[in-house]
Structure formats: C-alpha cells, structure tokens
ZADO-1210 file (C-alpha; in nm, 4 decimals, padded with zeros to 6 digits):
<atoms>
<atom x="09.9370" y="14.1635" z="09.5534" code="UNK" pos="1"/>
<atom x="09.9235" y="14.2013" z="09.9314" code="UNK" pos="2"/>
<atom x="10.1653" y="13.9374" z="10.1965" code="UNK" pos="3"/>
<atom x="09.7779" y="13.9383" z="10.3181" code="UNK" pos="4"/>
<atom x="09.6553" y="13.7886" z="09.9996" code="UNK" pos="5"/>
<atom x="09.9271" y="13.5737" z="09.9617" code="UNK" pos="6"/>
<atom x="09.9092" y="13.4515" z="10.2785" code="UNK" pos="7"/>
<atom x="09.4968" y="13.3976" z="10.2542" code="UNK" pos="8"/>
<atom x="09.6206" y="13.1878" z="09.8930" code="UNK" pos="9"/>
<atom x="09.8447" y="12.9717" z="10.0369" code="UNK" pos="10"/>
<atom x="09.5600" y="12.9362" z="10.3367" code="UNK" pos="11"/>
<atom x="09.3412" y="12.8120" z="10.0893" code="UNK" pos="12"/>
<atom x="09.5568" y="12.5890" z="09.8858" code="UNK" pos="13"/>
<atom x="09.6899" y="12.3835" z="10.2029" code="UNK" pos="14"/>
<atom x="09.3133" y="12.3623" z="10.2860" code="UNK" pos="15"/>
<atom x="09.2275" y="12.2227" z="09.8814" code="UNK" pos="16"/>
<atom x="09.5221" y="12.0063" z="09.9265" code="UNK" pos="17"/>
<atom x="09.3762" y="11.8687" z="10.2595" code="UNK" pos="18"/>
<atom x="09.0374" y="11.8185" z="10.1420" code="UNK" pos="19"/>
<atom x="09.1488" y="11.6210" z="09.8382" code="UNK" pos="20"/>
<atom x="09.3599" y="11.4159" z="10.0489" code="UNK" pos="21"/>
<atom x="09.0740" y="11.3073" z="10.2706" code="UNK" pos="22"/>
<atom x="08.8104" y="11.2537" z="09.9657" code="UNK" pos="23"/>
<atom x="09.1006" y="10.9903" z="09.8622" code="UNK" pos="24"/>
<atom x="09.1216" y="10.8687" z="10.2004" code="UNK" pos="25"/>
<atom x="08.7564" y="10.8245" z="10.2006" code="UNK" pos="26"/>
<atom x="08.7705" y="10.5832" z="09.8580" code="UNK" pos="27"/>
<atom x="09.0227" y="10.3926" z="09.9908" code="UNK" pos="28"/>
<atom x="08.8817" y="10.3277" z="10.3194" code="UNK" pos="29"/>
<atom x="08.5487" y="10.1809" z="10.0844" code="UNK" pos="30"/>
<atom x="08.7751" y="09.9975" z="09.8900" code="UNK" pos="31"/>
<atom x="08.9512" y="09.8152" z="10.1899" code="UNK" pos="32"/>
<atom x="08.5982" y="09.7710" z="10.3194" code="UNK" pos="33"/>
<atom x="08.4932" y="09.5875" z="09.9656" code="UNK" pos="34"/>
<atom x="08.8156" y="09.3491" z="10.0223" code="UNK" pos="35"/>
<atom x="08.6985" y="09.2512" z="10.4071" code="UNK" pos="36"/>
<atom x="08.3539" y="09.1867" z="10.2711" code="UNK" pos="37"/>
<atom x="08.5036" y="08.9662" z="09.9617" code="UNK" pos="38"/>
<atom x="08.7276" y="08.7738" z="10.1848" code="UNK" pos="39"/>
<atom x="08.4743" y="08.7737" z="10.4559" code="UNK" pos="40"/>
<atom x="08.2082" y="08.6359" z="10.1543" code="UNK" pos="41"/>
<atom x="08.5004" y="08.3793" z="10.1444" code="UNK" pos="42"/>
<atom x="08.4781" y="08.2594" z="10.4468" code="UNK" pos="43"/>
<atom x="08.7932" y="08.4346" z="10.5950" code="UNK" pos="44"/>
<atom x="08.7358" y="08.5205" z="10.8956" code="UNK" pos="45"/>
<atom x="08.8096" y="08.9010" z="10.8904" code="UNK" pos="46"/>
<atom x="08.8866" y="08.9779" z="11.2595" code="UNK" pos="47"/>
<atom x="09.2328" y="08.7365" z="11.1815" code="UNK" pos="48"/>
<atom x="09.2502" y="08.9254" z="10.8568" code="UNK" pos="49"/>
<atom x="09.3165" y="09.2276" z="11.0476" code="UNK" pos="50"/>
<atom x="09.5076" y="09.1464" z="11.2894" code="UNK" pos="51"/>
<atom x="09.7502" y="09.0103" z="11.0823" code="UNK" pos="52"/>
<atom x="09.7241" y="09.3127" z="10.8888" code="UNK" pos="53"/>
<atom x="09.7953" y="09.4850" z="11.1679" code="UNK" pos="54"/>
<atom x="10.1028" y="09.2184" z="11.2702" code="UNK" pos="55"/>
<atom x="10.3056" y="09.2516" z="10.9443" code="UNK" pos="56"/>
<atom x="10.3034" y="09.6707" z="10.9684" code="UNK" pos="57"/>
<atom x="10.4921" y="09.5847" z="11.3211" code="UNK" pos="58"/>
<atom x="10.8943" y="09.5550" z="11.3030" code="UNK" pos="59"/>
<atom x="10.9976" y="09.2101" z="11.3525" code="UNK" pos="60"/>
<atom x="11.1522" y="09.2742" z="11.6517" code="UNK" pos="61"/>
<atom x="10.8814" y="09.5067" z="11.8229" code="UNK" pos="62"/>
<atom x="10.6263" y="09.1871" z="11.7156" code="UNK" pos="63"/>
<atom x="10.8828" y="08.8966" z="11.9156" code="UNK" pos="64"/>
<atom x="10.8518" y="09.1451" z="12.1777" code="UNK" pos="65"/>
<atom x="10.5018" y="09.1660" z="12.2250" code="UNK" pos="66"/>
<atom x="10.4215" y="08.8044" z="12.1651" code="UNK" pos="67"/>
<atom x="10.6865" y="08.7394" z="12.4394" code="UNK" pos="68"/>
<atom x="10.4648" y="08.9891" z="12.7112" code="UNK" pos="69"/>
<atom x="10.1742" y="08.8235" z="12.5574" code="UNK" pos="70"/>
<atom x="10.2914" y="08.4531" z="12.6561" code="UNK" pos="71"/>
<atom x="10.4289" y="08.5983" z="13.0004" code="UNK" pos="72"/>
<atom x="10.1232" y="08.7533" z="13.0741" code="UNK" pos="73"/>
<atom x="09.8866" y="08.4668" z="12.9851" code="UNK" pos="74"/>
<atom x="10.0745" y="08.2246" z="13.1623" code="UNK" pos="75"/>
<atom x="10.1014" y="08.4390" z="13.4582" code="UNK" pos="76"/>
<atom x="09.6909" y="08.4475" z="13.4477" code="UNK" pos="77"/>
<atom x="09.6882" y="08.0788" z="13.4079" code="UNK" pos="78"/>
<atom x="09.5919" y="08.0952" z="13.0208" code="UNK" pos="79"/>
<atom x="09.9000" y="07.8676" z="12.9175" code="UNK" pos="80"/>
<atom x="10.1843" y="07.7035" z="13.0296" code="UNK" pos="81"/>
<atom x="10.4809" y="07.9248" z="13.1727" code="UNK" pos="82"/>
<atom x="10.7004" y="07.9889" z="12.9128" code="UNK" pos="83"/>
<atom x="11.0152" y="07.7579" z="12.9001" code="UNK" pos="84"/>
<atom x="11.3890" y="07.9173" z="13.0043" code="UNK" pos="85"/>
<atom x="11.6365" y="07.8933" z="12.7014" code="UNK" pos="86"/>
</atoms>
C-alpha cells in the first residue's frame, strides 16, 4: 500500500466522518424546530424562547456584563431611567 493511498484513505474517512456529522446535525436542527413549533403551538412565544436559550449558554458574568451596556445604553438613548450609582 502506497503513503499515496493511505493518504487518499484517511482523505476519505475524515470526509465520511464529516458528512455523517452534518446528516446528524441536520436531524437535530428538525428536532429543535419540532420543539419551537410545540411550544410555539403553546402559546410560548418563541422569539423569548430563544433568547433565553441563547442567555443561559452565556457565562454569568459575560451576561451581568452585557445587561449592564444594555441598561447604559438605553438610558443614554432615553429608553429608561439612568441607571442608579451603588
């Protein structure tokens, strides 16, 4: 056996390996779609679902960061009130 033919094996395994990978990636992505619809048939309202989806993958501190910019930058476009000192 050739380091050519090895070579063109292993090619073709990491591609198999890929491929597989992505049909499961597929079924799962239709399977999180089924749950939206479910909770959406619910009456969840999905684009909260998300987001807090979304929210909980965040680090607790990177989150109190954000909604910290969030509140600065709303109140600084007269959205809210400016937020208080500690």
């Amino acid at each position: 056996m050739s380091v050519e033919s090895v070579a063109q094996d292993q090619l073709r395994a990491f591609i198999e390996r890929i491929e597989r990978m992505e049909e499961e990636k597929a079924a799962i992505a239709a399977d999180i779609k089924e749950i939206y619809a479910e909770a959406k048939g619910n009456g969840f309202d999905t684009k909260v679902i998300r987001q807090i989806v979304r929210i909980r993958k965040q680090d607790a501190n990177e989150r109190l960061e954000q909604e910290a910019l969030l509140e600065l930058y709303m109140a600084a476009l007269g959205m809210v009130n400016a937020p208080s000192e500690v």
